[in-house]
N, C-alpha and C positions, 0 to 999 in steps of 0.2 A: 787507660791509654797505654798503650806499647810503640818502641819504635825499634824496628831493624833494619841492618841493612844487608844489601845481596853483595857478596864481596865473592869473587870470585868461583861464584856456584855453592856459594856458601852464605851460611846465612848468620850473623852476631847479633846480639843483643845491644842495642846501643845504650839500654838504661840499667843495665846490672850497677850494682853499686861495686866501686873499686877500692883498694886502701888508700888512705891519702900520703901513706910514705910508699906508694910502687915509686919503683925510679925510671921507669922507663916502661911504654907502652906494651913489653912481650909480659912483662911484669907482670902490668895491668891485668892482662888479657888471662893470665896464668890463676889469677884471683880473685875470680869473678864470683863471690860470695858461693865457692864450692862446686860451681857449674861449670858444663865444657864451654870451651871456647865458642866453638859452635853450635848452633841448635839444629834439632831436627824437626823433619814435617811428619806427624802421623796422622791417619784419619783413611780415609775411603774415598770414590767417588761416588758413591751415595751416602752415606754419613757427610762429608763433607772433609774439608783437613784443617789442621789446626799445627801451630809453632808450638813444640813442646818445651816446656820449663821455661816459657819467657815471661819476664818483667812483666811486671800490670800496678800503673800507679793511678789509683781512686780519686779524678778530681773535681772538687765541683762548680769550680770555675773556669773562668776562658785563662785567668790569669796563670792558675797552675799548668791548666793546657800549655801555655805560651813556655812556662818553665820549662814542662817537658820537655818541649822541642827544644829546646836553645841549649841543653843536657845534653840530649843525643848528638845536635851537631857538634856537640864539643869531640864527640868521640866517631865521630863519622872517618871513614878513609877516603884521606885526599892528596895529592901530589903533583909534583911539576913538570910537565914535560913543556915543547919547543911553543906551541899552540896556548898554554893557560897556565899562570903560577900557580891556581887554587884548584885546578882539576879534580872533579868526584871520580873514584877509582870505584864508585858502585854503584848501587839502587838503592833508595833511602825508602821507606815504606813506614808513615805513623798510620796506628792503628787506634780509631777511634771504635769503642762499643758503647750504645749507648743502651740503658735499659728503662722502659718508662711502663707505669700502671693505673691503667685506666676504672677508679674506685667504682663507678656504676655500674661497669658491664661484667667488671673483674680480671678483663683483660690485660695481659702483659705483653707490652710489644717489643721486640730487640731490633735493635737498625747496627750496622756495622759501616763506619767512614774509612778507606782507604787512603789515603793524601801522600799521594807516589812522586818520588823524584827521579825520574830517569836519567841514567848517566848518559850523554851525548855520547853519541856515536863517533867513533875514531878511527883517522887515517894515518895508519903506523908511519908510510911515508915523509908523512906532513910533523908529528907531533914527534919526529924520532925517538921513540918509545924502544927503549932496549929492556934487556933481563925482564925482572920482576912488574916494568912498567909496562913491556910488551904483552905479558899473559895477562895481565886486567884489562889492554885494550881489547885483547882479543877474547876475551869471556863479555866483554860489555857487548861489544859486535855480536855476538853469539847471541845470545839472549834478546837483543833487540830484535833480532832475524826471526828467533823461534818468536817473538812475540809480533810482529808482523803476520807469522805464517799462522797464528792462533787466529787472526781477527779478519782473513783473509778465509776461513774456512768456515768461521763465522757466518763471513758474507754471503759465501757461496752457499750454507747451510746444508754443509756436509755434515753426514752421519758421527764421524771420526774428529773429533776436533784436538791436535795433540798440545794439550795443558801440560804432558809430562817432560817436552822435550828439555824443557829447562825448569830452573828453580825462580825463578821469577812468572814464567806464565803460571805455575803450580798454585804458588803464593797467592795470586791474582785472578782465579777460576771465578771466584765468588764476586769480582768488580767488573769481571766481565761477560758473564757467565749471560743467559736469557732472566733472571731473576735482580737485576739490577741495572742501576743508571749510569751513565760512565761519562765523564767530562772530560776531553783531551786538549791542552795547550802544547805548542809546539814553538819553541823560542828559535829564535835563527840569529845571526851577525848581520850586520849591516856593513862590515868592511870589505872590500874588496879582495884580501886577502885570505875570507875564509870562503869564497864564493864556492868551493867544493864540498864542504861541510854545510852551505846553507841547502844546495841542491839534493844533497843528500836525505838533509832533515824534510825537506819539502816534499821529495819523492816521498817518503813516509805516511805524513801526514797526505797526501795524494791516496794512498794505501789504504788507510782506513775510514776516510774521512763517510765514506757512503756506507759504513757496516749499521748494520739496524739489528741491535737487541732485543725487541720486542719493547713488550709492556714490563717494567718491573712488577714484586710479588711483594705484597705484606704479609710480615713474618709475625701470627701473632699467635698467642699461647692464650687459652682458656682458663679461669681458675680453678678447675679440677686439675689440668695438666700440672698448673704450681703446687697442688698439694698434695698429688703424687709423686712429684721431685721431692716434697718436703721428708716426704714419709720416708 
């Protein structure tokens, strides 16, 4: 299990281990068992891409599952503007991989679970979002956009489909990619006063709602392949 989030076009680690005497979150951030602050994506678009030097905690229950996540939220970025005391200032992304082997055939199969938290879309007007709170709203927007225009070329099943324009459709090639299943919830307000924001999200989900990925693919490895890895 790994979990990161997409903070400003940028991507943390949420489950680095930190000191328990930092005094303050830059601290934190400064001491992240040796590693930068932020991580990078290497990898190809045929190879695939991959978070480099991020956390990976071994579990083999739901229960540590559950730990995980409630870790990461601890270190999530969140903030207050006019609209939401507890505001998500990112994308939250836990990364499940799972690995299973099938002893008769000798097969090994890997599945990989993405479990995405999209940060809501924001109206600077509305959430008076100054300085520092202004550039997350507007990298959040940004990023929902490029990711709209990903699943939108999809649809169309254009040649060209741009994964790179942001670091979250990057991230998310492989969840949405013609090789997998993808399940989208889309939460709205019921009060009257966010009736801009629920239109918003609605348009969205209007957006995508007819994209067709195909048939997902099973990812599965042979035991000669395992024991050329081994060698």
């Amino acid at each position: 299990v790994s979990m990161i989030e997409v903070y400003n076009e940028k991507i943390k680690d949420l489950l680095a281990e930190t000191p328990e005497n930092a005094n303050d979150q830059q601290e934190k951030d400064l001491a992240l068992r040796g590693k930068p602050v932020y991580l990078k994506i290497r990898g190809d678009d045929k190879s695939g891409f991959h978070i480099h030097d991020v956390s990976e905690i071994q579990c083999d229950c739901v229960e540590r599952v559950f730990a995980a996540m409630n870790r990461g939220y601890d270190n999530r970025s969140v903030g207050v503007t006019d609209l939401n005391l507890h505001s998500s200032r990112s994308h939250c992304i836990l990364i499940i991989n799972v690995n299973s082997f099938h002893m008769a055939s000798g097969n090994r199969y890997v599945s990989k679970l993405n479990l995405i938290d999209l940060a809501g879309s924001e109206r600077v007007k509305l959430s008076n979002a100054a300085g520092a709170r202004m550039k997350e709203a507007q990298m959040i927007n940004k990023s929902l956009s490029c990711l709209g225009n990903v699943l939108m070329a999809i649809k169309q099943k254009k040649q060209y489909i741009p994964y790179r324009d942001s670091v979250l459709t990057l991230l998310l090639k492989d969840s949405i990619g013609n090789s997998a299943k993808t399940l989208m919830f889309v939460n709205v307000s019921c009060c009257s006063k966010d009736i801009d924001q629920t239109l918003t999200s609605l348009l969205f989900a209007n957006r995508v709602k007819d994209v067709s990925l195909g048939r997902s693919k099973q990812r599965r490895r042979s035991s000669l392949d395992s024991r050329n890895e081994t060698k």
